[in-house]
ZANUFI-968120 format. One record per residue (C-alpha): z, x, y; residue in one letter. Coordinates in nm, 2 decimals, always signed. Layout:
BEGIN
        Z        X        Y   residu
        Z        X        Y        A
...
END
This chain:
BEGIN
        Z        X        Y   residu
    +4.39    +3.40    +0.05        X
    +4.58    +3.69    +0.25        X
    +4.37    +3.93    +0.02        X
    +4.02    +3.75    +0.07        X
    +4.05    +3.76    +0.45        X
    +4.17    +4.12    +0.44        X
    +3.87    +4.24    +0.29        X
    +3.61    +3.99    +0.45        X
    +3.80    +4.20    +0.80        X
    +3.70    +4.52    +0.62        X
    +3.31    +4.46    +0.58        X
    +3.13    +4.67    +0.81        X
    +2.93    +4.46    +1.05        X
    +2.54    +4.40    +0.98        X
    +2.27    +4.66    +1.11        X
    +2.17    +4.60    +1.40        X
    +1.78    +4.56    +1.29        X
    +1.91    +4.29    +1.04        X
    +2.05    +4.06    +1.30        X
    +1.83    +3.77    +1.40        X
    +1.54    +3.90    +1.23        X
    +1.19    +3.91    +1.43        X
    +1.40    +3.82    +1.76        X
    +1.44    +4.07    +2.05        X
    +1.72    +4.06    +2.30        X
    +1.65    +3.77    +2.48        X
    +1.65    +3.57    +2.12        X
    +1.28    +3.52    +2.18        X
    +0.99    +3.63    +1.93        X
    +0.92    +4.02    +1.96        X
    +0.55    +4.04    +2.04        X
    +0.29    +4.19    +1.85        X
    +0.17    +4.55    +1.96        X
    -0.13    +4.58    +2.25        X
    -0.40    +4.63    +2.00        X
    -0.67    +4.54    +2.28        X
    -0.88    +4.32    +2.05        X
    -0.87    +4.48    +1.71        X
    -0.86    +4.19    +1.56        X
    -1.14    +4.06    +1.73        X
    -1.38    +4.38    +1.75        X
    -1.32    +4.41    +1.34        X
    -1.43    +4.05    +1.28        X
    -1.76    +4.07    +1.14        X
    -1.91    +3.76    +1.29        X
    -2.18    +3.77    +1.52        X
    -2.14    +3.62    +1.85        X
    -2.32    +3.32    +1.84        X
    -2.23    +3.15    +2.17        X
    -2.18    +3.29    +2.56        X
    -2.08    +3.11    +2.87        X
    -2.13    +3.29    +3.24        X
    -1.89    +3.15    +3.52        X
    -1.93    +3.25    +3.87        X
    -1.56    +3.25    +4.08        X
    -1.63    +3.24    +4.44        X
    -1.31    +3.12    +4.56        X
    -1.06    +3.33    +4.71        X
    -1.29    +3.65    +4.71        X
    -1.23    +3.82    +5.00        X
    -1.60    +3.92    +5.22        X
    -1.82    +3.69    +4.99        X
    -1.72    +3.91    +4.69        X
    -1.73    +3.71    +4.36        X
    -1.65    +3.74    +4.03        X
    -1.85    +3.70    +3.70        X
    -1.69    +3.60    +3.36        X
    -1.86    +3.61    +3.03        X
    -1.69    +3.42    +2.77        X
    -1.86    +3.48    +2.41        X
    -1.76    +3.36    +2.04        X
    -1.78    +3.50    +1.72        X
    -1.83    +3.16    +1.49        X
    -2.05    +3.06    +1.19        X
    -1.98    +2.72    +1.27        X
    -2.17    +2.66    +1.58        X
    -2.32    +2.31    +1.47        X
    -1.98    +2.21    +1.38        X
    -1.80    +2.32    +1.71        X
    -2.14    +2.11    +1.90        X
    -1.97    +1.75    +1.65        X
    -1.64    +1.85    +1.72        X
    -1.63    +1.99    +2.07        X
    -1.59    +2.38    +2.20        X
    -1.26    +2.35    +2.29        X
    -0.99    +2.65    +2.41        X
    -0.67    +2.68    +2.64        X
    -0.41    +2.91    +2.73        X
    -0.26    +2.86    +2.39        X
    -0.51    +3.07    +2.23        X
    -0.52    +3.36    +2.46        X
    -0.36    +3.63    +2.26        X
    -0.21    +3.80    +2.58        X
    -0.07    +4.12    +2.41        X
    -0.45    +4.23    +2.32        X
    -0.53    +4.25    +2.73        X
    -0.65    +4.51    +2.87        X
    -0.88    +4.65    +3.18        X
    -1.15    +4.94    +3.15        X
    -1.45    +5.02    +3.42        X
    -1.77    +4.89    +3.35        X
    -1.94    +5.19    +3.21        X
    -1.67    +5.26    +2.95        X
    -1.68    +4.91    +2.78        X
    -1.68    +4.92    +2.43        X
    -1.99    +4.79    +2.28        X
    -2.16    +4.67    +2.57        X
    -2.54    +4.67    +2.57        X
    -2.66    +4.91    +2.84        X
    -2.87    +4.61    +3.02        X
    -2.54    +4.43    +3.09        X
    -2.38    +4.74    +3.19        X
    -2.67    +4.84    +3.44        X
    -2.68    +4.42    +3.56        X
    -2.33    +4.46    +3.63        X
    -2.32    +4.82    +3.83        X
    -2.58    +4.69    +4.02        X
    -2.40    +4.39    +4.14        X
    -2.15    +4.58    +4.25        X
    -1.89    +4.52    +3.97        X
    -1.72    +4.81    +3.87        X
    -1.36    +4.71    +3.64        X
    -1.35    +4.49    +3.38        X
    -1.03    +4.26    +3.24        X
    -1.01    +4.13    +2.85        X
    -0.89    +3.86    +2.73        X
    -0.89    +3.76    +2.38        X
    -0.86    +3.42    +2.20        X
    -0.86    +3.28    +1.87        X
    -0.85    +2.96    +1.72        X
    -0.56    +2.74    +1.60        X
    -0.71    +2.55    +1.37        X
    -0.68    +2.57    +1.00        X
    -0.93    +2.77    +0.89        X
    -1.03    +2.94    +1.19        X
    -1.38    +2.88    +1.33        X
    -1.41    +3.08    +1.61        X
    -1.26    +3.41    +1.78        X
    -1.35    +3.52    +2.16        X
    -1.34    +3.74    +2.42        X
    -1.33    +3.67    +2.79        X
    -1.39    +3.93    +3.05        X
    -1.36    +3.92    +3.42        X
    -1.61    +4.13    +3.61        X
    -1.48    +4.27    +3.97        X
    -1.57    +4.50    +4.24        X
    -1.19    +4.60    +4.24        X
    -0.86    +4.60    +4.07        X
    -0.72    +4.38    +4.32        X
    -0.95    +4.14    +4.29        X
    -0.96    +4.16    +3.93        X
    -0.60    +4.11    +3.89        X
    -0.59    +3.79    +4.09        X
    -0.80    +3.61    +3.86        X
    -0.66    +3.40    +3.55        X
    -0.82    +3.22    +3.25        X
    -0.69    +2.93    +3.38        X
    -0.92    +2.96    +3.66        X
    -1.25    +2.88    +3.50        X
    -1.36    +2.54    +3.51        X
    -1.68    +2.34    +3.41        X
    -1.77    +2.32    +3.76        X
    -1.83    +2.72    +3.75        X
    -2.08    +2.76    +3.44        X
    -2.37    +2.92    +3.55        X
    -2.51    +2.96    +3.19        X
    -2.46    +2.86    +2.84        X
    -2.65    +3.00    +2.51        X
    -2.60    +2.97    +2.12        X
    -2.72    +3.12    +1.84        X
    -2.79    +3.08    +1.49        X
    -2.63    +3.32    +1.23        X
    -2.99    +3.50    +1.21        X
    -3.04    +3.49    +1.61        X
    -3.23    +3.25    +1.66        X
    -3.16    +3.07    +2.03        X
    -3.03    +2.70    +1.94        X
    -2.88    +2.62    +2.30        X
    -2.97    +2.71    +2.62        X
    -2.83    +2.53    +3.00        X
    -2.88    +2.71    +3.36        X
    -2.71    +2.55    +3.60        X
    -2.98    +2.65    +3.81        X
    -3.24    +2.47    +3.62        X
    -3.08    +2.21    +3.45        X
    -3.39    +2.01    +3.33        X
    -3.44    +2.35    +3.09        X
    -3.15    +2.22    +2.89        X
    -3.19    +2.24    +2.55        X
    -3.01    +2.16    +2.20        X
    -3.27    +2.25    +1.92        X
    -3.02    +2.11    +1.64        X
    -2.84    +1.78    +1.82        X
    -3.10    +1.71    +2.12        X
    -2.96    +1.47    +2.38        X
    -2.60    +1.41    +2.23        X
    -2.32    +1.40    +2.38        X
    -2.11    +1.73    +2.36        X
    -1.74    +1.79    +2.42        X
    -1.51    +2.06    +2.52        X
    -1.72    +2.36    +2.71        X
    -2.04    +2.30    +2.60        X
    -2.17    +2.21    +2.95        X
    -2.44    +2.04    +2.86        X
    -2.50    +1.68    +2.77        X
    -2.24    +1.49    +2.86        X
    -2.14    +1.11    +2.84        X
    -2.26    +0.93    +3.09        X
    -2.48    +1.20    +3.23        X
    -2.84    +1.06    +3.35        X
END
């Protein structure tokens, strides 16, 4: 027995590396590197579906805030049965990052000129992707701000239903399926479902709506 614990005494300790495998120091998951959005910009899905918000509150001098939230999905009839649902448990924080408006990767000029000439000048991504088993969607959300003060103030968590200003969908080959202005909301228009009810995002029709 003496023997035994003699030697077990005489092993080296473990690598450092080896201990608590995938853990850093505070025994938490070590995060994934700042990729900002690989995984998103190398999905070869169209984006099929695009929400503008308008955040007016808390912007200093009238100054607001635009946010485009756009999907990459082949499902978009599926997501209008089941709902267009997304929290803050599919925001892949790590792939975050900020840029000025004229260096955005893949922006269309239009949007880029739209945006200078409101004023807005810095950008913040987020990116999301969906839990569900298989995937149906991946997005990208990007705050639009006149400054990096501003910008930095504003949170996903921030967007509500209440601050859709528009709301489009696509099919796979481009062909518009979905349109709602909050501005013109007798223009509403689902060219697949019509008048039902949808959940989630989809800001238009809902129960109970006349």
């Amino acid at each position: 027995m003496d023997s035994q614990q003699n030697d077990k005494a005489n092993l080296p300790p473990p690598l450092y590396d080896n201990l608590h495998a995938g853990l850093g120091n505070s025994g938490l998951p070590i995060p994934p590197p700042a990729t900002a959005g690989k995984f998103y910009f190398d999905n070869p899905t169209k984006e099929t579906i695009q929400l503008w918000f308008r955040l007016d509150e808390d912007a200093p001098d009238g100054e607001s805030r635009l946010v485009r939230l756009a999907f990459k999905s082949d499902k978009v009839p599926q997501l209008m049965r089941e709902g267009l649902h997304w929290s803050l448990d599919n925001v892949r924080w790590e792939d975050g990052f900020l840029c000025k408006i004229d260096a955005m990767k893949n922006a269309p000029s239009h949007l880029v000129k739209y945006l200078l000439d409101e004023d807005l000048t810095v950008a913040r991504s987020y990116f999301l992707h969906d839990l569900h088993v298989p995937s149906r969607w991946v997005a990208h959300l990007q705050v639009f701000a006149s400054s990096i003060k501003l910008l930095s103030k504003t949170r996903p968590e921030h967007l509500t239903m209440e601050s859709i200003e528009t709301a489009h969908a696509w099919s796979v080959d481009d062909q518009r399926i979905y349109q709602y202005n909050k501005a013109c909301p007798e223009e509403a228009c689902n060219a697949i479902y019509n008048d039902m009810p949808l959940e989630g995002w989809w800001p238009w029709p809902k129960k109970n709506e006349n």
